[in-house]
N, C-alpha and C positions, 0 to 999 in steps of 0.2 A: 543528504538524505535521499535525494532519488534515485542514485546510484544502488543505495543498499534497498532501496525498496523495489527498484527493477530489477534488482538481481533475486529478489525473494521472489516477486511475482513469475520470473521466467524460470527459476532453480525450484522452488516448494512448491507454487501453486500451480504450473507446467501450459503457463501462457504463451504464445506464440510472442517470441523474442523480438521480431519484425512489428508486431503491434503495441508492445508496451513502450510507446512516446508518451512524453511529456504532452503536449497536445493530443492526443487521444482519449475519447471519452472511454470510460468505463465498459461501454457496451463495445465498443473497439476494441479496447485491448480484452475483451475475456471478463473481465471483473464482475460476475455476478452476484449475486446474493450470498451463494456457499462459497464465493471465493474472498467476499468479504469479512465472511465470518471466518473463515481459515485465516484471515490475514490477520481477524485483530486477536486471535489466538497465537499466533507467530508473533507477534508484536508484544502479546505479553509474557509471552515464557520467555522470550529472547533480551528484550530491553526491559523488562518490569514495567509496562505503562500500560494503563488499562483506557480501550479509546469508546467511545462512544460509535457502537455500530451503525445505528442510524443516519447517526452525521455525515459518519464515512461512507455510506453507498448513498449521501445523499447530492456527495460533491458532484463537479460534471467532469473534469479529468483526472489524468493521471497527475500531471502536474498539480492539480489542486488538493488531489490525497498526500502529495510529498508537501505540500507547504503544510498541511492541516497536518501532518506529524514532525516537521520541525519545530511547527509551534508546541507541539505537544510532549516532547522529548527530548531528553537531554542531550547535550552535542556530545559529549564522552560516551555515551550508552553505544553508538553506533562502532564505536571502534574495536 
């Protein structure tokens, strides 16, 4: 899951590739509020899974947005 979500964030949302790590908080790598809501727009037209916005710009890294949509989505969805 955080391979396809680092590829979204650097390919759709046009984050600096260099900062979208796993250990990187949100505010590191780019991830702001409009980039949050583009991403759970992405997220639903792409995989069908509707994520709770809130949650997700509530986490503190990237890594913790890739576990919080593994838990959220199905492991076939990504393929």
């Amino acid at each position: 899951m955080y391979e396809w979500l680092r590829d979204i964030m650097v390919e759709r949302l046009r984050l600096p590739a260099d900062a979208v790590r796993p250990e990187a908080t949100a505010d590191e790598a780019g991830l702001d509020s409009l980039a949050v809501t583009e991403l759970v727009l992405i997220v639903q037209d792409e995989l069908g899974v509707t994520l709770d916005e809130d949650r997700l710009y509530a986490l503190r890294t990237v890594g913790d947005v890739a576990a919080f949509m593994e838990r959220h989505v199905q492991p076939s969805a990504t393929r």
